[in-house]
N, C-alpha and C positions, 0 to 999 in steps of 0.2 A: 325661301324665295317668296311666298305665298307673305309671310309677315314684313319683307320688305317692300312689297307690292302694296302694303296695307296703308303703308309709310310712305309710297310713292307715289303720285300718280304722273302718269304720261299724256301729254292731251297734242292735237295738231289743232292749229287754231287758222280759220282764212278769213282773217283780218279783214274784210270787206266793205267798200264805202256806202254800198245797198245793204248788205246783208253776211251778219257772221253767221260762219259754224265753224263747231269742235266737233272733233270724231273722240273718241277715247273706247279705248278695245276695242277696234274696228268699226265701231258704231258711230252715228251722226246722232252725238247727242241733246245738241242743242243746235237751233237754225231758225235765226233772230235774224228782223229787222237790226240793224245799227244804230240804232238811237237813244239817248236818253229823256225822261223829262227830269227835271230839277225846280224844287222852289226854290225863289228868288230869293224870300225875306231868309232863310237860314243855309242856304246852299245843300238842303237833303235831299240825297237822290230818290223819288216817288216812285218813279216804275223805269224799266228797260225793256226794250226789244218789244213785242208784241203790243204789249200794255201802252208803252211808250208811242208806237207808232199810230195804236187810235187814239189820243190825244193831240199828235202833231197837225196842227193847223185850227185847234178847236177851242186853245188854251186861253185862261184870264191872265190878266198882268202878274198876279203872282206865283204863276208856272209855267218856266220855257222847254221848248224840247231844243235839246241839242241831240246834231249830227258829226259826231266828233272826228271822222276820218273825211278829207276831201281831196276829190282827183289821187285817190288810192294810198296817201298820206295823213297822219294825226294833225290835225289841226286844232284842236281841242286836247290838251293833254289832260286834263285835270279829268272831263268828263271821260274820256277813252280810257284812264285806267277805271273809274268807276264803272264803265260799262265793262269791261273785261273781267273784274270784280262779282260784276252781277253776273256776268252769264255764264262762269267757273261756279258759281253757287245753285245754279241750276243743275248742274251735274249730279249733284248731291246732295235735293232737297233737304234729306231726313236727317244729313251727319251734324252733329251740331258739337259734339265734343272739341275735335279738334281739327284742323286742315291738316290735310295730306300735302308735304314738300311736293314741288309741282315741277315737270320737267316737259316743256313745249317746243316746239317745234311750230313756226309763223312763218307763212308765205309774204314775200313783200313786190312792189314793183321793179322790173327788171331797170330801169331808170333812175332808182331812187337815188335820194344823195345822203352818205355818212350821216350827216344831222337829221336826215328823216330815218334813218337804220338806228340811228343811236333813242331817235324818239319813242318807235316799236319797242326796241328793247329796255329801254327804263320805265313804258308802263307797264310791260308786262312782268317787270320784276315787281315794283309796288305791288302789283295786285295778287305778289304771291310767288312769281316762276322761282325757282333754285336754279335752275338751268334754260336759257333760252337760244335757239337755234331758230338762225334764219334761212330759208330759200325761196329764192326766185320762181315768181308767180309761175311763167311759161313751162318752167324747168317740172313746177308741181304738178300742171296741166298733161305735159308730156307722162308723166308718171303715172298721172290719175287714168289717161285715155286707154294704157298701157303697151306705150310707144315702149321699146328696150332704149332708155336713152345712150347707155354705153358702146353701140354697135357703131361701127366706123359709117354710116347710112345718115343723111341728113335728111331731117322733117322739119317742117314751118310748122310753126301753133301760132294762132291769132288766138289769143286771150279777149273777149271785150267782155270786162267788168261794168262798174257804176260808174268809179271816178275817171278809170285808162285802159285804154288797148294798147294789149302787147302784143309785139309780133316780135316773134323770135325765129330763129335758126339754130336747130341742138343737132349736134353730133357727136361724139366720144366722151360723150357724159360732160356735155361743159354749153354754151352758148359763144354760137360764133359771131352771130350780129342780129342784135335787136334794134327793133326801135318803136317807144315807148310814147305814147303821144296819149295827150290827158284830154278826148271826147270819145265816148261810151255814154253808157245808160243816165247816167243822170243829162247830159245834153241832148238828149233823145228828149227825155221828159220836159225841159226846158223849153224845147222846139217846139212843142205841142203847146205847152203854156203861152206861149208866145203867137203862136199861129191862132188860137181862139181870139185872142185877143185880138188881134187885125182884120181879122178876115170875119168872126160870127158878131164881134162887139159882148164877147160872152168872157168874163172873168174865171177862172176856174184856179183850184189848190193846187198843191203839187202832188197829193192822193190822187186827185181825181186826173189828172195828166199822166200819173203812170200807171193807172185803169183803165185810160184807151190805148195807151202803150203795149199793155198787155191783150187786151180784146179786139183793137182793131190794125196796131200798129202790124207794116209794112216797110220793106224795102223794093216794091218795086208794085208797078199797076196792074200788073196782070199775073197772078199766084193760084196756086194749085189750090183748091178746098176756099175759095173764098170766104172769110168769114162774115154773118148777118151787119148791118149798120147797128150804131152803137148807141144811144139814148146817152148825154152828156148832160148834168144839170149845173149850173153854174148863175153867176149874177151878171142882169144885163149891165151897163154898161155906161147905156143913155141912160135907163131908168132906177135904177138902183134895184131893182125886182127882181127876184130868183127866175128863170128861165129854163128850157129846156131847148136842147138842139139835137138832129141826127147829124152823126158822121159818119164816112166811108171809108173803107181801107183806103182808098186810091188817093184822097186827100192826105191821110197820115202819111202817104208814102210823098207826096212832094213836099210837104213841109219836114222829113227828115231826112231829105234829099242832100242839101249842103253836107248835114255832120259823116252821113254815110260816105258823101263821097271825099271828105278828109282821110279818113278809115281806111278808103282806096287807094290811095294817093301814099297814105303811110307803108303800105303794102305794098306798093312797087318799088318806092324809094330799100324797104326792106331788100325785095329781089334783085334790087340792083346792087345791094352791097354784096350778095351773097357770090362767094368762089364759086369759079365756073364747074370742079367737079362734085359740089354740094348742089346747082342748079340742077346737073344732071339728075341727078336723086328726087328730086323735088319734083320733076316734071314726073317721077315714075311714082313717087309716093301721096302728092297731092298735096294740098293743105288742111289741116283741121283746125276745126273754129268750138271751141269754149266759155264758158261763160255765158252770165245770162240775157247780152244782149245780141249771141250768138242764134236766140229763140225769135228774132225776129223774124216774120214771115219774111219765103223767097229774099236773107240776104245770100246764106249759099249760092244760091243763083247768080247774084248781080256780082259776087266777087270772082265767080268764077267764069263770067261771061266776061270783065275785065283784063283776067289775069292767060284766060284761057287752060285752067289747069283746076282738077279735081275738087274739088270741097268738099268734106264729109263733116258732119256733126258731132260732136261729141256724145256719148249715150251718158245720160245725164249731166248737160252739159254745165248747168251751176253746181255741182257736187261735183263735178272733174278737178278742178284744183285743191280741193279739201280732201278729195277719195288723194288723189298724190301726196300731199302734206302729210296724210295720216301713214301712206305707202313707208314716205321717207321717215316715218318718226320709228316706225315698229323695223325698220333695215337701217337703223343708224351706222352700223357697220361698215354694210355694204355702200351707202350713198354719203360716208366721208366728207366724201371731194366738193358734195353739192351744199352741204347744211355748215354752216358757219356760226 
């Protein structure tokens, strides 16, 4: 076993439009940005992930970064198998003789279509898989948070990744009614981008939009532990001169005010599909929220001052759909029915 294992490797992969990771032997061994850069004049991939994402926004004409997954889909084929490439090669800086036959296991969006399934699955055989298996983001999330998806008991997961929020309804190991709507974290980022722009006359990147995303971003004006205002540097506008501005949580929280409340909106339209004796269950079990736009301040709060019904977090909630992926890769036996 130990010499097929040598010859094998198993990896879970969460294919992410912000940020991959692969688990392999229970471990998260790689947890990248998404990104590549590439030159232009020969088409050589320069760096991935880390490397890659402090160069995005900084580059000369003869090097672009690409973001090859968009609204939780390949959009990029060519770069996505390179970057999947690269960051399978990170597993195993030192092995240089030979690859180990690869056997994955890829979370995908509950929404997806055949042609975006068929896209996942032909880079990831380019870049090496023997064997590829896919499952549904929410399905992974539930597994990751460690819901028993199999019990006859229905639980809501709101997924909010980069590119789409899933909101699902699992029970007896399958999904009853999702619905998959593509504004998450990257239209969060956007908001921000856009709001400087209007309202301070201040230009700013998309780094530095999803730096007060994370430092100061909000879903609601009034939050537990408020965090200090934020020092933003960006280009004025009028003058073409670099600038500095402060911002407040309570501003990020109205300029992400619209996309949060699409998110909401998806949410109920979800509750309303769901069977009346799965609704039962769900006023008793709550909803859990994953993902890492799930790390917004007080949105727990605002979905469940909406919805009227629990909200709990994920415990590590950007590793919940990857800790599940890796669940169903190492119980392929057991989770069958889920992995395709």
């Amino acid at each position: 076993m130990g010499l097929f294992n040598f010859f094998t490797q198993e990896i879970a992969i969460d294919l992410g439009t912000a940020n991959t990771i692969i688990i392999h032997n229970d471990k998260v061994v790689v947890d990248e940005p998404s990104i590549v850069a590439i030159e232009r004049s020969s088409g050589k991939v320069i760096a991935v992930g880390k490397q890659a994402q402090q160069m995005h926004g900084k580059t000369h004409e003869n090097i672009k970064t690409i973001r090859p997954l968009k609204d939780g889909v390949i959009a990029d084929f060519n770069s996505a198998e390179h970057m999947i490439r690269g960051m399978i090669k990170m597993i195993n800086p030192g092995r240089k003789i030979f690859s180990p036959s690869l056997v994955m296991v890829i979370c995908i969006p509950s929404g997806i279509t055949e042609v975006e399934k068929r896209a996942v699955r032909d880079s990831a055989e380019h870049a090496g898989a023997k064997e590829v298996y896919l499952i549904h983001e929410p399905m992974a999330a539930a597994i990751g948070i460690g819901i028993d998806v199999e019990e006859p008991m229905g639980n809501m997961i709101i997924d909010i990744g980069g590119g789409t929020s899933e909101i699902a309804v699992i029970a007896l190991g399958g999904i009853v009614c999702d619905k998959s709507i593509r504004v998450a974290g990257d239209d969060f980022t956007a908001d921000i981008e856009d709001y400087m722009r209007r309202q301070h006359n201040i230009h700013i990147g998309e780094r530095t939009a999803e730096r007060i995303k994370i430092e100061v971003g909000a879903a609601l004006t009034e939050v537990d532990n408020p965090p200090p205002d934020y020092a933003v540097h960006g280009r004025d506008m009028m003058t073409g001169i670099p600038k500095e501005i402060m911002v407040t949580y309570q501003e990020i929280a109205h300029c992400l005010d619209k996309s949060i409340a699409k998110i909401e909106t998806a949410i109920l339209i979800a509750l309303e599909m769901t069977p009346p004796e799965l609704s039962a269950d769900i006023y008793r079990t709550g909803i859990y929220l994953a993902g890492g736009g799930s790390m917004l301040r007080g949105l727990d709060k605002r979905i469940s001052g909406r919805t009227k019904l629990p909200v709990y977090i994920a415990e590590d909630p950007l590793r919940a759909v990857a800790r599940g992926t890796g669940i169903a890769l190492k119980n392929r036996d057991k989770f069958k029915f889920l992995i395709r």
